[in-house]
ZALO-818983 format. One record per residue (C-alpha): residue in one letter; y, x, z; residue number from 1. Coordinates in nm, 4 decimals. Each point is the difference from the previous one (the first is absolute). Example, Ala and Ser with C-alpha at 12.3 -4.5 7.8 and 13.67 -1.06 7.14 Angstrom:
+------+----------+----------+----------+-----+
| code |        v |        u |        w | pos |
+------+----------+----------+----------+-----+
|    A |  -0.4500 |   1.2300 |   0.7800 |   1 |
|    S |   0.3440 |   0.1370 |  -0.0660 |   2 |
+------+----------+----------+----------+-----+
# end
This chain:
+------+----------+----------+----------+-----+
| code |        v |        u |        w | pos |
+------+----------+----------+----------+-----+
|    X |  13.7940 |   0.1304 |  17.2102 |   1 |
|    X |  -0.3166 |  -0.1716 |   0.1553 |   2 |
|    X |   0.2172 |  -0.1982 |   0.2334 |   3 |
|    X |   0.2083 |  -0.1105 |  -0.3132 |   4 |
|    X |  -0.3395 |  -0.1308 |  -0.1803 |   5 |
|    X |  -0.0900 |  -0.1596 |   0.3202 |   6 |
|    X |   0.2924 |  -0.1959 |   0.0238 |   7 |
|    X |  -0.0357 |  -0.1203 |  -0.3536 |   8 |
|    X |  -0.3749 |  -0.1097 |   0.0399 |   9 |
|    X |   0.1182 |  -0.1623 |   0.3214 |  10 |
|    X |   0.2772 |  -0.1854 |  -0.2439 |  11 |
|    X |  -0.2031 |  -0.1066 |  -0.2139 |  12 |
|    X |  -0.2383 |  -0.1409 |   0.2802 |  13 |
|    X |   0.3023 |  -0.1664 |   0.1401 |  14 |
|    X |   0.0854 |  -0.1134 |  -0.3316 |  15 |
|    X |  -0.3722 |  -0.1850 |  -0.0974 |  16 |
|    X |   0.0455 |  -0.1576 |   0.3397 |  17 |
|    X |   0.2976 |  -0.1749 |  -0.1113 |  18 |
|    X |  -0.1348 |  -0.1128 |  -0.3193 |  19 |
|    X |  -0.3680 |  -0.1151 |   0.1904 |  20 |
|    X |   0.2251 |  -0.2287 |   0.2225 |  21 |
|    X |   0.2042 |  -0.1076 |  -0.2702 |  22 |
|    X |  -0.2877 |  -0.0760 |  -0.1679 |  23 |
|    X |  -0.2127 |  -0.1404 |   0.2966 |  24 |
|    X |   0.3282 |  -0.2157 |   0.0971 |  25 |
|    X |   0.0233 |  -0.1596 |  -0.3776 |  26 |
|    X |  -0.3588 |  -0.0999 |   0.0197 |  27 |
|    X |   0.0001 |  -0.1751 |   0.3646 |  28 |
|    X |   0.3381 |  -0.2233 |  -0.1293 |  29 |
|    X |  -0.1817 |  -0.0574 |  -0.3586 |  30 |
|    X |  -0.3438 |  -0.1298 |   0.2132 |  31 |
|    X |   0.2140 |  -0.1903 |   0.2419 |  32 |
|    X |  -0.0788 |   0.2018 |   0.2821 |  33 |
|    X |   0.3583 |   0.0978 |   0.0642 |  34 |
|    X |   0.3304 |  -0.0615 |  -0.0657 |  35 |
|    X |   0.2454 |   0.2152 |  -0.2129 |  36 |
|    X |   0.1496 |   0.2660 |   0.2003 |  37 |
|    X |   0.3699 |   0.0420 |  -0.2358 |  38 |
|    X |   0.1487 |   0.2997 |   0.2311 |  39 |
|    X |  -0.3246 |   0.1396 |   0.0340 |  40 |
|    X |  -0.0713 |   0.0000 |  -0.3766 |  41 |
|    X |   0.3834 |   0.0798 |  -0.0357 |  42 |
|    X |  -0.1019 |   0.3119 |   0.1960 |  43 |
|    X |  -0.3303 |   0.1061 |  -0.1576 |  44 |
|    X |   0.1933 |  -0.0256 |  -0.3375 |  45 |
|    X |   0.3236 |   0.1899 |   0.1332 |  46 |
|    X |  -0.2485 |   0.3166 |   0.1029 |  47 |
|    X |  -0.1981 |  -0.0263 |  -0.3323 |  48 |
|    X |   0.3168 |   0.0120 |  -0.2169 |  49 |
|    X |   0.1672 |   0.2305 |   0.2171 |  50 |
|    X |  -0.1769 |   0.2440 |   0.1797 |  51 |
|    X |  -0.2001 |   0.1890 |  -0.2674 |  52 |
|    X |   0.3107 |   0.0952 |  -0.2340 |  53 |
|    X |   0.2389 |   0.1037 |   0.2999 |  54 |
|    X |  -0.2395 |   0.1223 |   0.2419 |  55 |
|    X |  -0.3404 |   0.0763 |  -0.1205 |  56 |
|    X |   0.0039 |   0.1435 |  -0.3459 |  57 |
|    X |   0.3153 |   0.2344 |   0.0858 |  58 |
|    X |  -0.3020 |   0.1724 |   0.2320 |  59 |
|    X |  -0.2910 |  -0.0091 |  -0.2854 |  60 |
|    X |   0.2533 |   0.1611 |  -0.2432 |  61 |
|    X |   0.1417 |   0.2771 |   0.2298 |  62 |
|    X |  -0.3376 |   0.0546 |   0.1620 |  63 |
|    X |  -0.2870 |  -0.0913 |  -0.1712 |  64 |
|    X |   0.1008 |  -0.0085 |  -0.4072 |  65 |
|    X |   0.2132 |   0.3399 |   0.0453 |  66 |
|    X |  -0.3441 |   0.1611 |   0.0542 |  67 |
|    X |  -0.2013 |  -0.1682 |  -0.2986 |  68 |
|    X |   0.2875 |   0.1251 |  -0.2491 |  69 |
|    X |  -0.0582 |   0.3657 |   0.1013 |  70 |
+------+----------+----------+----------+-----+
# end
């Protein structure tokens, strides 16, 4: 069970990572420091939509939310 909460703390880690580059990419090409990176944001926006309703929050409700409704 503690390994299961540890891989969904290191999710969500993984998870703010994404959205700090996102974020930190967005604000380089809006001060003109860089130039828009399409398959990169194409990417970033793929995991965001994807990976915490397939992979992520199947874990929090089997592992995590199972407990809290005992």
């Amino acid at each position: 069970m503690l390994q299961a909460i540890g891989i969904i703390k290191d999710e969500h880690q993984s998870m703010g990572a994404v959205l700090k580059g996102l974020q930190a990419h967005l604000e380089a090409v809006r001060e003109g420091r860089d130039k828009p990176d399409f398959p990169l944001f194409h990417a970033m926006f793929d995991y965001i939509e994807t990976i915490p309703d397939r992979v992520h929050h199947p874990k929090e409700d089997e592992y995590l939310f199972r407990l809290l409704r005992m």
